[in-house]
C-alpha positions in Angstrom: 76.5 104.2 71.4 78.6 101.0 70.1 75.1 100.0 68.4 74.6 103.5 66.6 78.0 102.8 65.6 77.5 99.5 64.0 74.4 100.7 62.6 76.0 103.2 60.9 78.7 101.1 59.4 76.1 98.7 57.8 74.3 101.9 56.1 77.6 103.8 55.2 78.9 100.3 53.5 75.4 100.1 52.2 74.6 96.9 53.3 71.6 95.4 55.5 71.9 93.3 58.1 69.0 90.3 60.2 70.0 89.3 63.3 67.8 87.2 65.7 69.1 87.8 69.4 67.2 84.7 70.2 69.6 82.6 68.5 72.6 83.4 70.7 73.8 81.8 74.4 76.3 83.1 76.8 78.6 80.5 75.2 78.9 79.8 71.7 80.8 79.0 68.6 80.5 82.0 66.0 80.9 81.1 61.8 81.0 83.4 59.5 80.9 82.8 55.3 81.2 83.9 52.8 84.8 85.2 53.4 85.7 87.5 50.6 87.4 90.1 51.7 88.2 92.3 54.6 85.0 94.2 54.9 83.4 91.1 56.5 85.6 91.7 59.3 84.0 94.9 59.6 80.8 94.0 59.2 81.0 91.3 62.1 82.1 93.3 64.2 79.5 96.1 63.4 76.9 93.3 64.3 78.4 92.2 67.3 78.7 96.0 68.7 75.2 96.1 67.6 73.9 92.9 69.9 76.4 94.2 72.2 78.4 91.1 72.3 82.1 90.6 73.6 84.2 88.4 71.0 87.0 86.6 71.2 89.0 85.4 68.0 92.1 83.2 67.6 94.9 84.8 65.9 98.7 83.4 65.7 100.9 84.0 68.9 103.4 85.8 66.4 101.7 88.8 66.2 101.1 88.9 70.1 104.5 91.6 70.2 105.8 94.9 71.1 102.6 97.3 70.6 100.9 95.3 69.2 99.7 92.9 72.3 97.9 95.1 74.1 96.0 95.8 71.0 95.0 92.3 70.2 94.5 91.5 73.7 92.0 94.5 73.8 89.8 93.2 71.2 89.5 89.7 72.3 92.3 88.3 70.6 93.7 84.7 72.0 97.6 83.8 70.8 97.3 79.7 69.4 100.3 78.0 68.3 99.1 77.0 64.6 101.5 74.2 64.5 100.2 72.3 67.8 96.3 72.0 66.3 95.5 69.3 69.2 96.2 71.9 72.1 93.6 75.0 70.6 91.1 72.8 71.2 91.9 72.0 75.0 93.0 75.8 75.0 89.6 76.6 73.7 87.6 74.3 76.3 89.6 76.3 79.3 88.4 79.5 77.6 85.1 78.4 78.0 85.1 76.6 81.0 86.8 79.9 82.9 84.2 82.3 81.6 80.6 82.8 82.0 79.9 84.3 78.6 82.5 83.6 76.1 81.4 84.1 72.2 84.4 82.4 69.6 84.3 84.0 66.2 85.9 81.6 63.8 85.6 82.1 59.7 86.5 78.4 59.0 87.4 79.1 54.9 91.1 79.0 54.2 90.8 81.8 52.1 89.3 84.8 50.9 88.7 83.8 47.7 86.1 85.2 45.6 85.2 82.6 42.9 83.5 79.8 44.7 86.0 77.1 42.1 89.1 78.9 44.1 87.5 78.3 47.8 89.0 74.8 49.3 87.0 72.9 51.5 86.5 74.5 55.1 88.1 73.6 58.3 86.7 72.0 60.8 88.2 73.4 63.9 85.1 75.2 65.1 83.3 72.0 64.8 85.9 70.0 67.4 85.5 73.3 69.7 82.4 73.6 70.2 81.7 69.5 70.4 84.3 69.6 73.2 83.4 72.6 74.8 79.2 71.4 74.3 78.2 75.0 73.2 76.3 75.5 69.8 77.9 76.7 66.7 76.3 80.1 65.4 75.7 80.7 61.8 76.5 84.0 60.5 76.7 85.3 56.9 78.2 88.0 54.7 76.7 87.7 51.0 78.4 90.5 49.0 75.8 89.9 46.1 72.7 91.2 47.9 74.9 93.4 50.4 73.3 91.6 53.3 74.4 90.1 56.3 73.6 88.6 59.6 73.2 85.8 62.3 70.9 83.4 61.3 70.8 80.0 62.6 72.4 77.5 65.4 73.1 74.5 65.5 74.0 72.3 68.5 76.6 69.6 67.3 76.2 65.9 67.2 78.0 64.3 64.6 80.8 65.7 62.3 79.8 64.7 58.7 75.9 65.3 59.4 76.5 68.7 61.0 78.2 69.7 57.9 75.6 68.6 55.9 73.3 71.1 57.6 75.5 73.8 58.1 75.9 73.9 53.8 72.3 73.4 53.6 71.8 76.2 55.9 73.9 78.6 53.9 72.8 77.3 50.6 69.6 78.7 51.7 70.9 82.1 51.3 72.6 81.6 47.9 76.1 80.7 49.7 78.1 77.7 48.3 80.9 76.6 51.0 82.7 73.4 50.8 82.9 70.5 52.8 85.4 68.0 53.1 85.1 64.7 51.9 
């Protein structure tokens, strides 16, 4: 049913979607570019009801209130304190270490910005996660121009500056420009 469902999403939206199953692990680190608007929120999670995979996201404590907790909670939404950056990661490494499957979704850009000259460079968050927790980081991509999507590539990661490297290579293989920090 939940894969009919996401199915249907990606042909109602018009979009077409890849997505090797081989690629994913019970545990994992999830990217997602390019993040343009809110219909790639859709789209992910018509992909992940598709592979039938649980997520879990990180979204700001503040909204864990009133009605809206149970909600978040429900769809695998963990409260973080933004302002202690140094404690998500050990947060993060519990989550993993307390679970036998355990998929983070992360979209690393600070914005939804639509012209590439707007985008900053992305955060690297994910990376830190995933090197502490030793699970691979999964590449995912929403490419509004060719109304395609998908999970595409992994990556198990080593060192900081080269894994960026490949992950923009990666996505520059599809026609997506993200930025890296210097």
């Amino acid at each position: 049913m939940k894969k009919r469902l996401g199915e249907s999403i990606f042909k109602l939206a018009g979009w077409t979607y890849q997505a090797d199953p081989s690629l994913l692990e019970n545990k994992q680190v999830i990217i997602g570019f390019e993040h343009t608007s809110n219909m790639d929120a859709v789209l992910s999670l018509a992909i992940f009801a598709i592979l039938d995979i649980k997520i879990y996201t990180l979204i700001k404590k503040e909204l864990f209130k009133g009605p809206l907790k149970p909600l978040l909670k429900a769809v695998g939404g963990i409260p973080v304190d933004r302002h202690n950056k140094g404690n998500i990661v050990e947060q993060m490494v519990q989550e993993f270490n307390t679970h036998d499957k355990f998929s983070l979704v992360i979209a690393p850009e600070a914005t939804r910005a639509k012209n590439s000259a707007d985008r900053k460079p992305i955060r690297t968050g994910f990376w830190h996660i995933a090197k502490a927790a030793n699970v691979p980081i999964i590449l995912m991509y929403a490419h509004a121009p060719t109304k395609s999507g998908g999970i595409f590539a992994k990556i198990h990661p080593t060192d900081l500056e080269e894994d960026l490297k490949l992950i923009k290579e990666k996505y520059a293989e599809l026609g997506i420009d993200i930025k890296i920090p210097e």
